[in-house]
N, C-alpha and C positions, 0 to 999 in steps of 0.2 A: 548331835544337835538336830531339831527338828525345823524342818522349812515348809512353812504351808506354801502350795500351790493350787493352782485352777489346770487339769492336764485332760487331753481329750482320753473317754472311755475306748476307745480304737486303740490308744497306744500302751495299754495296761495287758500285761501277758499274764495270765492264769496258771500255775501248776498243776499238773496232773492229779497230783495227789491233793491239791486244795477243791481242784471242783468235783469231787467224791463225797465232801461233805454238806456239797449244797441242799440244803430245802427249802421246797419252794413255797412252801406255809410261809418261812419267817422272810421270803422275799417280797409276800404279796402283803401281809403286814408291814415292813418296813417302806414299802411302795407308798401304802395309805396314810403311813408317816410325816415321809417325805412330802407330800401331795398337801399332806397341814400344817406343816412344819418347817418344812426344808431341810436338806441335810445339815444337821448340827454337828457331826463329828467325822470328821476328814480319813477317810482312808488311808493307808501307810503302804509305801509303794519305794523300793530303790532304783535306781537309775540301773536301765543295762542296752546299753548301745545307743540306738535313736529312740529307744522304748522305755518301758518301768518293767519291775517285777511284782504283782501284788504280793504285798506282805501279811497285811491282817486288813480286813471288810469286803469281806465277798460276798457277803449278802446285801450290805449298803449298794455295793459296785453293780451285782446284777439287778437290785428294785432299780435304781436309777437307768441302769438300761432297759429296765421292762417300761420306763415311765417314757422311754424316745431321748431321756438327755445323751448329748454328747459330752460333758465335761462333768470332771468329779472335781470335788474340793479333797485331795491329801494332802497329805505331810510328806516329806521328801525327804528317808531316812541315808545318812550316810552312814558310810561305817569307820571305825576308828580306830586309827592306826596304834598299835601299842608298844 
């Protein structure tokens, strides 16, 4: 189940192997996005300790922090017991 929230970008942690894929083309485009748009679709991030882990929008999460925001709009993925 998903849960939208409002979380600061300071407390969202990057894996190593996710910021290997970043480019910064589709950052500075999504930046100019955002800037006319707003962010329309919520990054995916699970809880780990006092922090998140990003899940999927690493290019949302870094335009928004090249824009100065401090907070993102995700989804707040839990996992499910089976």
């Amino acid at each position: 189940m998903l849960e939208r929230q409002i979380i600061e970008i300071d407390k969202v942690r990057v894996p190593v192997k996710r910021q290997k894929t970043l480019e910064a083309d589709k950052v500075e485009a999504l930046a100019n996005s955002i800037l006319e748009e707003g962010q329309t679709t919520p990054i995916r991030v699970r809880s780990d300790g006092d922090g998140y882990v990003l899940i999927e929008g690493l290019h949302r999460l870094e335009a928004l922090r090249a824009l100065g925001e401090t907070t993102v709009a995700a989804f707040l993925v839990r996992a499910r017991l089976h």
